[in-house]
PyMOL Python script that loads the backbone (N, CA, C, O; Angstrom):
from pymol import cmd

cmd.read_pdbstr("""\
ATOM      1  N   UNK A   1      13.148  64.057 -14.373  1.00  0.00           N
ATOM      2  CA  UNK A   1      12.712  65.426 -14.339  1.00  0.00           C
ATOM      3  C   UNK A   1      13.764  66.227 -13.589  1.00  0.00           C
ATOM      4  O   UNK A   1      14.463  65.847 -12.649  1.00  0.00           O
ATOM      5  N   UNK A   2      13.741  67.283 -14.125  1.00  0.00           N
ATOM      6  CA  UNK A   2      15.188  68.041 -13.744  1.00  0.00           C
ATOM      7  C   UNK A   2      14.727  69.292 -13.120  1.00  0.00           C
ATOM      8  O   UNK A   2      13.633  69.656 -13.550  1.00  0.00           O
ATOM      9  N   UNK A   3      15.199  69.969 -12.322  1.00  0.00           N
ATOM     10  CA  UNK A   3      14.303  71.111 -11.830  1.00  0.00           C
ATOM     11  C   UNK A   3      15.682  72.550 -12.143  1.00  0.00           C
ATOM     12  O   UNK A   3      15.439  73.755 -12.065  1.00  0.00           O
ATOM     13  N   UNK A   4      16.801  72.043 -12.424  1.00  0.00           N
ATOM     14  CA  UNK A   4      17.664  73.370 -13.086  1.00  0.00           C
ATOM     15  C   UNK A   4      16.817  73.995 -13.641  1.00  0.00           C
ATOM     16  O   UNK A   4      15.881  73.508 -14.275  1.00  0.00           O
ATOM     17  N   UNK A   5      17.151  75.710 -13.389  1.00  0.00           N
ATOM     18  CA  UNK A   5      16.750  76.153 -14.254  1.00  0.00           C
ATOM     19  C   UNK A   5      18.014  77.620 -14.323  1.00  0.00           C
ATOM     20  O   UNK A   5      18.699  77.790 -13.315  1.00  0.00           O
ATOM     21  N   UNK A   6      18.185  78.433 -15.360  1.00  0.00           N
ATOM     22  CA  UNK A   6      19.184  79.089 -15.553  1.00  0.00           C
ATOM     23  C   UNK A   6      18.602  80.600 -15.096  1.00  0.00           C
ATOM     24  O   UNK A   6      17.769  81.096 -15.856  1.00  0.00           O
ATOM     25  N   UNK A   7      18.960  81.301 -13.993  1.00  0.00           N
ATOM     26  CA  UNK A   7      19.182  83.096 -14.222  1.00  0.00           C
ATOM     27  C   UNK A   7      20.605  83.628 -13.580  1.00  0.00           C
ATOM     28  O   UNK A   7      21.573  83.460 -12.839  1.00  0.00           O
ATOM     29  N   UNK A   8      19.659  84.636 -14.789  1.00  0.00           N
ATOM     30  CA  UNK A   8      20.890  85.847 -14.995  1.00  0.00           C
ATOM     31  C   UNK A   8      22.227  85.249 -15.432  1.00  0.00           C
ATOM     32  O   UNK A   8      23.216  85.979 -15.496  1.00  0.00           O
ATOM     33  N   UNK A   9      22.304  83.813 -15.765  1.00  0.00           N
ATOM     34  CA  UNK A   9      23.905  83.203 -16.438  1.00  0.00           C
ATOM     35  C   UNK A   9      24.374  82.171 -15.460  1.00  0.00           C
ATOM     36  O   UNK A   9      25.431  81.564 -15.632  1.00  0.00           O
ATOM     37  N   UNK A  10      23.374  81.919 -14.156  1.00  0.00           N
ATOM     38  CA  UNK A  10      23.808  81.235 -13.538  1.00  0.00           C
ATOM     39  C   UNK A  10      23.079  80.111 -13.169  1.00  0.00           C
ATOM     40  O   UNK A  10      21.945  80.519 -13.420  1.00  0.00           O
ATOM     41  N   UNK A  11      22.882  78.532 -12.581  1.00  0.00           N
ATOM     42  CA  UNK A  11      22.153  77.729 -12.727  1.00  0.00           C
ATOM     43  C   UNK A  11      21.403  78.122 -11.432  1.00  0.00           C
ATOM     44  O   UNK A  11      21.930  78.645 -10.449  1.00  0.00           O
ATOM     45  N   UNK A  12      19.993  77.770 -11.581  1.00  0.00           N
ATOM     46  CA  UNK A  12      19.549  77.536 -10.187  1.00  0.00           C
ATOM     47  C   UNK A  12      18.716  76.475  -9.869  1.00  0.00           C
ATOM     48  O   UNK A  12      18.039  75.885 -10.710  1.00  0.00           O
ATOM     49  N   UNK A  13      18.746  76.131  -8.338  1.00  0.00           N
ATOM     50  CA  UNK A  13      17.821  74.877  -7.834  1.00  0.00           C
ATOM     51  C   UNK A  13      16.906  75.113  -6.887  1.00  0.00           C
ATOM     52  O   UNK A  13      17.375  75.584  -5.850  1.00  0.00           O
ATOM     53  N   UNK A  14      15.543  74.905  -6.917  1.00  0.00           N
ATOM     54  CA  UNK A  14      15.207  75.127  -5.812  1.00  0.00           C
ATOM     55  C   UNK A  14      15.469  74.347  -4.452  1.00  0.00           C
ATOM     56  O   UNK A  14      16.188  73.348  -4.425  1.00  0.00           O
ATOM     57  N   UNK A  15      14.795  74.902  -3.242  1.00  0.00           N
ATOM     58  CA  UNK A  15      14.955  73.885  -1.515  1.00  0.00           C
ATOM     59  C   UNK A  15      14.852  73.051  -1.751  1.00  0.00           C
ATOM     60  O   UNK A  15      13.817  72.899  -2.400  1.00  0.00           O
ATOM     61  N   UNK A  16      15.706  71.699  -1.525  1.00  0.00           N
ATOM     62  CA  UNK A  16      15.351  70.111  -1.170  1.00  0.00           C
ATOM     63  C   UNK A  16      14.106  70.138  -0.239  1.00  0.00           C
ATOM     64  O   UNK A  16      13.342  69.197  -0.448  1.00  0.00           O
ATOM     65  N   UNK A  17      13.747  70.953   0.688  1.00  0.00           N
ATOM     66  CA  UNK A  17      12.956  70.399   1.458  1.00  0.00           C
ATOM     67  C   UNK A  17      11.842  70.540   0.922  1.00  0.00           C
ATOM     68  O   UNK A  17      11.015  69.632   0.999  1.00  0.00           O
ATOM     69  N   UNK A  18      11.585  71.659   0.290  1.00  0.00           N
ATOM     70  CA  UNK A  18      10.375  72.438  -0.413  1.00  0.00           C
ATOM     71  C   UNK A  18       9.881  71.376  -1.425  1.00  0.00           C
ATOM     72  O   UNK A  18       8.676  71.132  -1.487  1.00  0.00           O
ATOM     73  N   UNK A  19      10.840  70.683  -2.286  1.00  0.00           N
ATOM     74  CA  UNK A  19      10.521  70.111  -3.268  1.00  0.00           C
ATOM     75  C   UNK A  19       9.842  68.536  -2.079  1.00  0.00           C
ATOM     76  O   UNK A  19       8.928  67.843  -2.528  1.00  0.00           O
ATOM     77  N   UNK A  20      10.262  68.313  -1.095  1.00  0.00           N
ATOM     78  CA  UNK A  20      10.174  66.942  -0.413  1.00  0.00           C
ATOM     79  C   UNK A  20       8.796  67.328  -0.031  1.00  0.00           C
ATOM     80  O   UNK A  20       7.836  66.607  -0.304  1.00  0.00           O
ATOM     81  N   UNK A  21       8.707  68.241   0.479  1.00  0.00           N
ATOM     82  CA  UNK A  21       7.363  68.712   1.304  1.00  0.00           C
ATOM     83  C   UNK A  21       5.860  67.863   0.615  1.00  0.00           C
ATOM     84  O   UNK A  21       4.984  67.149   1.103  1.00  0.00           O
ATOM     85  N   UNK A  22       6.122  68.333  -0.581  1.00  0.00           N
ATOM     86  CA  UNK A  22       5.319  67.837  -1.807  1.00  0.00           C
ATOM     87  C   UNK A  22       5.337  66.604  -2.231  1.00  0.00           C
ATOM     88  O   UNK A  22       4.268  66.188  -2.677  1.00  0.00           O
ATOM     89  N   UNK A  23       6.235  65.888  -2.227  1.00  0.00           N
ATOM     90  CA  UNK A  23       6.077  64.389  -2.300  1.00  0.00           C
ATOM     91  C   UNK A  23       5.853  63.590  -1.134  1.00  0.00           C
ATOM     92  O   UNK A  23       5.312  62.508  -1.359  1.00  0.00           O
ATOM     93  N   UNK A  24       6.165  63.882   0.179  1.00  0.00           N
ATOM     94  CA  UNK A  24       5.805  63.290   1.450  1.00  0.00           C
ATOM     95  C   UNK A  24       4.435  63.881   1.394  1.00  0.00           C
ATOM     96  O   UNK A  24       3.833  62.812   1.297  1.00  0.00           O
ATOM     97  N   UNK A  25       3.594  64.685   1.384  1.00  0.00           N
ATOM     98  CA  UNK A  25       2.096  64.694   1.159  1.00  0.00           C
ATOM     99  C   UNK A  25       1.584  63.677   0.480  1.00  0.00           C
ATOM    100  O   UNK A  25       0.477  63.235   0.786  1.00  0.00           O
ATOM    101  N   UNK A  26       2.392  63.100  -0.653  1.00  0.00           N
ATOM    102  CA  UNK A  26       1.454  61.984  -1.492  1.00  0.00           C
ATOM    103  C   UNK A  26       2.191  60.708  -1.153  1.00  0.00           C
ATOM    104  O   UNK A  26       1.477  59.713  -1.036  1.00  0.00           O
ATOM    105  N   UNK A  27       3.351  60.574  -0.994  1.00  0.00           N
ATOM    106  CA  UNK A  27       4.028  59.223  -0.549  1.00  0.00           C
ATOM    107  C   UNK A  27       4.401  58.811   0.743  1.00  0.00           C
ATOM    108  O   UNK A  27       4.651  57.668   1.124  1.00  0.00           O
ATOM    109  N   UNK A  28       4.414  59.996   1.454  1.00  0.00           N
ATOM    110  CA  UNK A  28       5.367  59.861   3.012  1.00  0.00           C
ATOM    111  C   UNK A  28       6.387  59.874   3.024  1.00  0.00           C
ATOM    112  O   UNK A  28       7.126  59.794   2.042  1.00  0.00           O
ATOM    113  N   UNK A  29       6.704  59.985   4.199  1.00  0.00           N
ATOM    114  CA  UNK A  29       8.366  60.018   4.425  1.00  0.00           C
ATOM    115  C   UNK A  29       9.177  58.788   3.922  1.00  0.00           C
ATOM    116  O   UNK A  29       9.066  57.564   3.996  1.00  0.00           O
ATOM    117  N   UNK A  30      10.135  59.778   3.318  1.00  0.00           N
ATOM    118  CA  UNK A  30      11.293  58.687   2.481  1.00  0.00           C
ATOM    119  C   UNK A  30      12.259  58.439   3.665  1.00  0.00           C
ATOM    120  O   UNK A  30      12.212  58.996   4.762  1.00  0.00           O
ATOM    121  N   UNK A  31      13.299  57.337   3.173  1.00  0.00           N
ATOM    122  CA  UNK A  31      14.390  57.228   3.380  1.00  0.00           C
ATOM    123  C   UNK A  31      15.518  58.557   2.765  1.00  0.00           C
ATOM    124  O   UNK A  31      15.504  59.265   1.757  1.00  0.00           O
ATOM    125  N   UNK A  32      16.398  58.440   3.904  1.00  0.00           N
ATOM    126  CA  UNK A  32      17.560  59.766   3.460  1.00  0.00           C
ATOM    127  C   UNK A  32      19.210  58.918   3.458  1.00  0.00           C
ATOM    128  O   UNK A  32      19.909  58.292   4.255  1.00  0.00           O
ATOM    129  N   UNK A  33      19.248  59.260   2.377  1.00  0.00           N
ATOM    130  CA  UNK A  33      20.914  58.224   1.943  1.00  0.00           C
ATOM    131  C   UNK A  33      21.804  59.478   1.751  1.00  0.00           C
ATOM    132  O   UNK A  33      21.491  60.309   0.899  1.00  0.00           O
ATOM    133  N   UNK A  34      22.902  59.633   2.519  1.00  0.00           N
ATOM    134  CA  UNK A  34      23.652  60.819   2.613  1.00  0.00           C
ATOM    135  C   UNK A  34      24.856  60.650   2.285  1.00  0.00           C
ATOM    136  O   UNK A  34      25.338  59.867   3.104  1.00  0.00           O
ATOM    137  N   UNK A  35      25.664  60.976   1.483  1.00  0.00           N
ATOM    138  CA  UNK A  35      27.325  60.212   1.052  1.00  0.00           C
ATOM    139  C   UNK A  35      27.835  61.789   0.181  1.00  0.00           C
ATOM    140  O   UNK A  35      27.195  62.679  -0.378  1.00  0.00           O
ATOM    141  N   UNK A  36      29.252  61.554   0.421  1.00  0.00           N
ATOM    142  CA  UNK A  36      29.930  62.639  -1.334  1.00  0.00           C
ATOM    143  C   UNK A  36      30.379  62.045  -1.986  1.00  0.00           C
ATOM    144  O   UNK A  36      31.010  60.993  -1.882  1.00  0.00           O
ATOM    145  N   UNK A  37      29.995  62.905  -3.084  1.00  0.00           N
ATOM    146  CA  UNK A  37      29.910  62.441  -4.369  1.00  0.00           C
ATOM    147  C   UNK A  37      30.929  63.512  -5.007  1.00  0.00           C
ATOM    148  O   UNK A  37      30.587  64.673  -5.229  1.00  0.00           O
ATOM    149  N   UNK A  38      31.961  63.109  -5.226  1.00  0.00           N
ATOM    150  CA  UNK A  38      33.496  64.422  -5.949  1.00  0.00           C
ATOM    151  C   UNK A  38      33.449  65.670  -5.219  1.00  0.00           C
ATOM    152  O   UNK A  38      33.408  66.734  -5.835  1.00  0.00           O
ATOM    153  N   UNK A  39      33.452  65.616  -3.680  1.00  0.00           N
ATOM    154  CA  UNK A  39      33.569  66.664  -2.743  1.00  0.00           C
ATOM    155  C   UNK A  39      32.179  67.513  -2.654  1.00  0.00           C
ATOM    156  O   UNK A  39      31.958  68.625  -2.174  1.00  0.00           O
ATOM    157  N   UNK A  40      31.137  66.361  -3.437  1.00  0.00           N
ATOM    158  CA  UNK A  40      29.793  67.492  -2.564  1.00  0.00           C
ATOM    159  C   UNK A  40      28.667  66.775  -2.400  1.00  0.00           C
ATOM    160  O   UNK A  40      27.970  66.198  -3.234  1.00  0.00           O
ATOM    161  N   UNK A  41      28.546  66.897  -0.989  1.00  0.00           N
ATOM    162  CA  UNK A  41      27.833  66.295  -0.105  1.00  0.00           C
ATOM    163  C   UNK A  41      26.042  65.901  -0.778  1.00  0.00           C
ATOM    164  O   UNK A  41      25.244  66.785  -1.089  1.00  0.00           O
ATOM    165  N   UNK A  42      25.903  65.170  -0.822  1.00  0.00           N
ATOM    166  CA  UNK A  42      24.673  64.986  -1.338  1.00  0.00           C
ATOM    167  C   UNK A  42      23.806  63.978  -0.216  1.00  0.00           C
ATOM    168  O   UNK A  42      24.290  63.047   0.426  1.00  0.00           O
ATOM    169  N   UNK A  43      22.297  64.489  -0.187  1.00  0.00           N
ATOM    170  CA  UNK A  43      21.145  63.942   0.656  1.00  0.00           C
ATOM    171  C   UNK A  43      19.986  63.438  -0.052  1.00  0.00           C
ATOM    172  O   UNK A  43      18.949  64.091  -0.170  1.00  0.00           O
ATOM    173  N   UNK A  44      20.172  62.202  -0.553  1.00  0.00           N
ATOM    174  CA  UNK A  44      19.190  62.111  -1.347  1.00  0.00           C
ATOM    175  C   UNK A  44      18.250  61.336  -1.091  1.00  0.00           C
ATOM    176  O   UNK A  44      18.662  60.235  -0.726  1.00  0.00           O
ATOM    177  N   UNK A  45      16.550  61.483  -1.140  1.00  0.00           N
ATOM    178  CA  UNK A  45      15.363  61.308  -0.356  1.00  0.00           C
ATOM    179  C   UNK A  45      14.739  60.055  -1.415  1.00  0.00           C
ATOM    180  O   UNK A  45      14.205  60.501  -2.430  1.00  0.00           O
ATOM    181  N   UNK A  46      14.758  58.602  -1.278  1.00  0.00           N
ATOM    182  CA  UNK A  46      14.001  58.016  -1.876  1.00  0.00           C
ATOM    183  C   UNK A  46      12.765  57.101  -1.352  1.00  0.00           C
ATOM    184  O   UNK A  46      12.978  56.437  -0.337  1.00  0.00           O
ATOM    185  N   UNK A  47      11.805  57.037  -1.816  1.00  0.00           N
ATOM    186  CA  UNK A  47      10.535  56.242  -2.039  1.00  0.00           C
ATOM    187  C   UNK A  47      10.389  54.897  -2.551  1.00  0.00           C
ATOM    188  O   UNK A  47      10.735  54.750  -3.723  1.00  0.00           O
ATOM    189  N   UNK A  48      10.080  54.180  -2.115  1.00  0.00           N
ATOM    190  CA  UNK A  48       9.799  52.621  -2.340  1.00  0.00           C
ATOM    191  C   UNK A  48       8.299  52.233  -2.883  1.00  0.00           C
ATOM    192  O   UNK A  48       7.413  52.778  -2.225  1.00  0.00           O
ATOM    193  N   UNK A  49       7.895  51.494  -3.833  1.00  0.00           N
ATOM    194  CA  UNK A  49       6.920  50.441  -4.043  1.00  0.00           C
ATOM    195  C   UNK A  49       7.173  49.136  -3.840  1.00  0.00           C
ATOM    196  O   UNK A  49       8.095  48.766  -3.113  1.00  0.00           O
ATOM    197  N   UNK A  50       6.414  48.362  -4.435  1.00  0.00           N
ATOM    198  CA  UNK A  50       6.691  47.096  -4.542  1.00  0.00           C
ATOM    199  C   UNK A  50       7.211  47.141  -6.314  1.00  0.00           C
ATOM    200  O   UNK A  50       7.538  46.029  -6.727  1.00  0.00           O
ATOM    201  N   UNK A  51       7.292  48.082  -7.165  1.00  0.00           N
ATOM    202  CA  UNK A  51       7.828  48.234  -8.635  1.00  0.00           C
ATOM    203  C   UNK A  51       8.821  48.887  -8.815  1.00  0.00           C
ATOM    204  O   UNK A  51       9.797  48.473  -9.441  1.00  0.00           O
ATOM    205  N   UNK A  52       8.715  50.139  -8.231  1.00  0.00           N
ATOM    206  CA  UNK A  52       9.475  50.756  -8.095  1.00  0.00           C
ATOM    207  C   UNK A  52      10.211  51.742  -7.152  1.00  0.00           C
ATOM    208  O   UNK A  52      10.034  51.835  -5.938  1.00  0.00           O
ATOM    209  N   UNK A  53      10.847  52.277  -7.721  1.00  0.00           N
ATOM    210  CA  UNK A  53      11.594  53.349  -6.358  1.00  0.00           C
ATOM    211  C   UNK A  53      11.913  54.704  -7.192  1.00  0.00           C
ATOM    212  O   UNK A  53      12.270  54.800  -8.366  1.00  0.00           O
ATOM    213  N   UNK A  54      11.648  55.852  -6.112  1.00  0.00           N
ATOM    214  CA  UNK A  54      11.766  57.092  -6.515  1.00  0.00           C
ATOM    215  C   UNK A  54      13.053  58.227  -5.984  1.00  0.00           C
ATOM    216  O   UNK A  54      13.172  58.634  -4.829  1.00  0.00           O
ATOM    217  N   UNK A  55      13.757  58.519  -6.903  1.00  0.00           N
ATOM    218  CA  UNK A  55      14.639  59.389  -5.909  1.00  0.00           C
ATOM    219  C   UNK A  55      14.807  60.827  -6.167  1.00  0.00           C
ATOM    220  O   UNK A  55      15.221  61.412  -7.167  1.00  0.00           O
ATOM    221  N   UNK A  56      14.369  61.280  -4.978  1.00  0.00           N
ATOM    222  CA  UNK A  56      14.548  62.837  -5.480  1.00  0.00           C
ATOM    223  C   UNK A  56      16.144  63.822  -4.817  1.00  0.00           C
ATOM    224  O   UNK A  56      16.289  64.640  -3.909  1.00  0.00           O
ATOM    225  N   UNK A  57      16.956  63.289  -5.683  1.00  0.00           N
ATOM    226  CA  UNK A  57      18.466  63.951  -5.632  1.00  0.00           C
ATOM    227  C   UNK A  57      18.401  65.146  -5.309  1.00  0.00           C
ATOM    228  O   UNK A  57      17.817  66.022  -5.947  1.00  0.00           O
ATOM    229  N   UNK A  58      19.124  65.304  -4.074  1.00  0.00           N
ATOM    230  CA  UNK A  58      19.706  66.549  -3.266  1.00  0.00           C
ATOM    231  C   UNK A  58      20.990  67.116  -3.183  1.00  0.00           C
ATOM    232  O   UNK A  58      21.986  66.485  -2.827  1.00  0.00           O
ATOM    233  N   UNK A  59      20.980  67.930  -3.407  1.00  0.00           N
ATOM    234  CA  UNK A  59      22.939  68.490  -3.263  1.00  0.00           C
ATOM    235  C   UNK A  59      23.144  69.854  -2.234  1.00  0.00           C
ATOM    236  O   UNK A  59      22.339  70.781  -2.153  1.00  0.00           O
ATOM    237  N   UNK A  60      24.224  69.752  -1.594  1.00  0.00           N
ATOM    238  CA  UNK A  60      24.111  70.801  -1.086  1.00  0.00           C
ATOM    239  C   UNK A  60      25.017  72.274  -1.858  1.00  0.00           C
ATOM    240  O   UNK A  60      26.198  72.162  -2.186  1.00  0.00           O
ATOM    241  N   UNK A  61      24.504  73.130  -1.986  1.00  0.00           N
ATOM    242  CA  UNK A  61      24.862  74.138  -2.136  1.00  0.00           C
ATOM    243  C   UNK A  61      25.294  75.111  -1.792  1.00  0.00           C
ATOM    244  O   UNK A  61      25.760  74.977  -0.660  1.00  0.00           O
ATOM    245  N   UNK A  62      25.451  76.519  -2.340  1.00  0.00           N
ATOM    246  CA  UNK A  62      25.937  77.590  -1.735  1.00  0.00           C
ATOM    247  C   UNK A  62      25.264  77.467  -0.232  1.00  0.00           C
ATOM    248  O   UNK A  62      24.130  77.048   0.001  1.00  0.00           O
ATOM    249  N   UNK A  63      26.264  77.946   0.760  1.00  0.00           N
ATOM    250  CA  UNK A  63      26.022  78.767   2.076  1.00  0.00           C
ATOM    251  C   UNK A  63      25.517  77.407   2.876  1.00  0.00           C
ATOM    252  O   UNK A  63      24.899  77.529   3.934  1.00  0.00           O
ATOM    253  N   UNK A  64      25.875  75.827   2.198  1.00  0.00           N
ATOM    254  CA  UNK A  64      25.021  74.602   3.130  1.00  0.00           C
ATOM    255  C   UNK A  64      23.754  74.435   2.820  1.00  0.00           C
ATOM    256  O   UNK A  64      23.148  73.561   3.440  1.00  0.00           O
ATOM    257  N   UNK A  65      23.149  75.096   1.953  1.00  0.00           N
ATOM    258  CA  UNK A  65      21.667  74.685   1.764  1.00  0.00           C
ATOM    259  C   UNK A  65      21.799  73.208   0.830  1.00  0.00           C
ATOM    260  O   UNK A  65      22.760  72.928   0.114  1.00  0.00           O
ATOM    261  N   UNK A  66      21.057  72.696   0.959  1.00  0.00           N
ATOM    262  CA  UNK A  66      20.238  71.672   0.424  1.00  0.00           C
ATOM    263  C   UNK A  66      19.604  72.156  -0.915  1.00  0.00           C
ATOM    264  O   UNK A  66      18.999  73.219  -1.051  1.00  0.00           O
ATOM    265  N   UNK A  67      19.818  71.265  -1.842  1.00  0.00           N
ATOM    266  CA  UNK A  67      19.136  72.377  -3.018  1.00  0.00           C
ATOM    267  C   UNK A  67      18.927  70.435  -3.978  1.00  0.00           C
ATOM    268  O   UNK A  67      19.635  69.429  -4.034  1.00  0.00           O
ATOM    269  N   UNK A  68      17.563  70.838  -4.538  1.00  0.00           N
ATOM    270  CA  UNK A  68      16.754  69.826  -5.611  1.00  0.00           C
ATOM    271  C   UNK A  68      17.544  69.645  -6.935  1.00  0.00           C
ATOM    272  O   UNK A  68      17.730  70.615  -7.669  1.00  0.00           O
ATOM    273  N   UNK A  69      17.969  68.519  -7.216  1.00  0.00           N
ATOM    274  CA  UNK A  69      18.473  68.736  -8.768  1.00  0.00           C
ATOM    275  C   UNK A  69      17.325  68.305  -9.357  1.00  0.00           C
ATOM    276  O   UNK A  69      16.667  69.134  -9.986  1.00  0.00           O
ATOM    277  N   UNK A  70      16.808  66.761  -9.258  1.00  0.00           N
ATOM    278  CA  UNK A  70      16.088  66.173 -10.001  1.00  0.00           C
ATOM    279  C   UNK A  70      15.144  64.789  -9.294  1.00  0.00           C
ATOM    280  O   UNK A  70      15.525  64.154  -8.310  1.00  0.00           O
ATOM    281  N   UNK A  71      14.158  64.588  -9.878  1.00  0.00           N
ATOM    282  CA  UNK A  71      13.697  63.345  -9.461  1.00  0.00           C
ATOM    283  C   UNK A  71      13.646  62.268 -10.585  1.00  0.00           C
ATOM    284  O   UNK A  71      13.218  62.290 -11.739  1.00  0.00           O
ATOM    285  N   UNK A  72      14.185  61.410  -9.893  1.00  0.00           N
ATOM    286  CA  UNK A  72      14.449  60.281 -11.077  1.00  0.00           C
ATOM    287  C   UNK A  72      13.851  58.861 -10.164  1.00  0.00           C
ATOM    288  O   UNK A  72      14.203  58.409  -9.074  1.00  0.00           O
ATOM    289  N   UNK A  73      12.390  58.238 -11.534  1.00  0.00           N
ATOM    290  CA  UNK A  73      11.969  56.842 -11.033  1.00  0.00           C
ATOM    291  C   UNK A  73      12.217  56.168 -12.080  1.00  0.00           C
ATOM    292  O   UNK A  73      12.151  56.511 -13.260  1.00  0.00           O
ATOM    293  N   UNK A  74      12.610  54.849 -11.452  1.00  0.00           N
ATOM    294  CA  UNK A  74      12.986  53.093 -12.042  1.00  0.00           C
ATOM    295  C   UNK A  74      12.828  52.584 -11.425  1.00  0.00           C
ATOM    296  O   UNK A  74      12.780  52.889 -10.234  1.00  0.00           O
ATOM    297  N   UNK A  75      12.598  51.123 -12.085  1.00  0.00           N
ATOM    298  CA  UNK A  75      12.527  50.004 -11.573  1.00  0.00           C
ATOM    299  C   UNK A  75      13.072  49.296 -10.635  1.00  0.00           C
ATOM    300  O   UNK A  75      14.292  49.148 -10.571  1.00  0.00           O
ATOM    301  N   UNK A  76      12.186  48.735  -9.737  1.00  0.00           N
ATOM    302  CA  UNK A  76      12.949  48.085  -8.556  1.00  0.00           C
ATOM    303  C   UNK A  76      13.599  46.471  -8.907  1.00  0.00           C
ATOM    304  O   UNK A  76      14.225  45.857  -8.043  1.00  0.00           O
TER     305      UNK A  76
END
""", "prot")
cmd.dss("prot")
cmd.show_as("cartoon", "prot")
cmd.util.cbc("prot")
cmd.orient("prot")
């Protein structure tokens, strides 16, 4: 699931945290794996089962924000 969405010609993402807020209500607090990825810093928040694992990819953006690309689950 992808949370881009396009205005005015330009892409947009919403808050990493905003989007986390909402999944730590139903899963709890994730793990935070922080590395760059082709010069941009990415924080990305994942979730564990015993099946699977959830990651909801973070990038940072204009001005240092933290911004949601997508959440992506597979198999553990």
């Amino acid at each position: 699931m992808t949370f881009e969405t396009v205005r005015d010609g330009r892409n947009d993402y919403p808050p990493c945290g905003a989007v986390q807020l909402t999944l730590d209500a139903r899963y709890g607090a994730p793990m935070i794996r922080t590395f760059m990825e082709e010069a941009v810093r990415r924080a990305d928040r994942q979730w564990q089962s015993a099946t699977e694992e959830m990651t909801l990819v973070c990038f940072e953006g204009g001005r240092g924000q933290l911004l949601a690309e997508a959440v992506v689950i597979g198999a553990r």
